[in-house]
N, C-alpha and C positions, 0 to 999 in steps of 0.2 A: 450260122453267121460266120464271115468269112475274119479270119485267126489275127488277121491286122486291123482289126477295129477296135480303139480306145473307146468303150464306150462310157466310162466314166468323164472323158475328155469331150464326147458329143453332148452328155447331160450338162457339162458344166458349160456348154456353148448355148444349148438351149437356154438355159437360167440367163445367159447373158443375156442374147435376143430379147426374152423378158423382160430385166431389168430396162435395154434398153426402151422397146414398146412401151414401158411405163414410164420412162423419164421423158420421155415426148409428148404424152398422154394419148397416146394409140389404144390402151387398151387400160381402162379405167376399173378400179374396184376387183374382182375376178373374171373379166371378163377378158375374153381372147385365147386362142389356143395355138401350139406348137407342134408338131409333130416332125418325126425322124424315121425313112425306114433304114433298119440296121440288115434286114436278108430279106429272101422272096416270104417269108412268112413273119418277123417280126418288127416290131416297130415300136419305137419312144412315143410318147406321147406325154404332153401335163397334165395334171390332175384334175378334178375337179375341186370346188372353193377354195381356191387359192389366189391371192394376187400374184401378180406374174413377174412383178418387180421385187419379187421376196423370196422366192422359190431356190430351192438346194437340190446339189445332185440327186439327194436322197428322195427329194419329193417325186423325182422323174417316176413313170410307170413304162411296163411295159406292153403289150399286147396283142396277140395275132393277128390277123389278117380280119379275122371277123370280129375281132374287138371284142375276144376272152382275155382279164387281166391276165398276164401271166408272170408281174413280181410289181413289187410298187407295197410302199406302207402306207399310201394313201390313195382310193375311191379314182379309177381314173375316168376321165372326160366324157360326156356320152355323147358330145361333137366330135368325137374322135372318130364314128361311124361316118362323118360327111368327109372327113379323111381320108379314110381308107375306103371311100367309093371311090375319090378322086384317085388314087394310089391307083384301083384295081382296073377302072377304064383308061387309064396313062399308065403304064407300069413304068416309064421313066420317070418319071415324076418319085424324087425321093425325098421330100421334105416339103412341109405347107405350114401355113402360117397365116391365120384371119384374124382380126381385130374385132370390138367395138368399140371406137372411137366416138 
């Protein structure tokens, strides 16, 4: 991961996104997902059961490429795999974000 990246500063951007998604109702109850790639192998993602409007840096996870957690105190997303397909056929593509509204 490259030495200038805040990444407690991209979790807490993520949790914005969320809260915003939820104050719109983009993305109702725990439904909807975030993700962030931080290097060619690793990447942010949210958890699983969490509402999105509620979420803390803390809750962020992280995860390789093939979506082994690899820090997170909580269970992360198993739509994180439709993620990081998209990630791997774009490799510019650093950041996704799907709803269900």
């Amino acid at each position: 991961m490259p030495s200038n990246v805040n990444v407690h500063q991209i979790k807490k951007e993520i949790c914005e996104i969320g809260r915003r998604l939820y104050a719109k109702g983009f993305a109702a109850a725990n439904d909807g997902n975030i993700t962030y790639r931080l290097s060619e192998n690793e990447v942010l993602c949210t958890p699983t059961m969490i509402c999105k409007g509620f979420m803390t840096p803390e809750d962020i996870c992280t995860v390789d490429m093939d979506g082994k957690q690899l820090s997170g105190r909580r269970k992360r997303t198993s739509e994180v795999l439709l993620h990081l397909a998209i990630m791997k056929a774009r490799p510019e593509i650093k950041s996704c974000v799907h709803c269900h509204p």
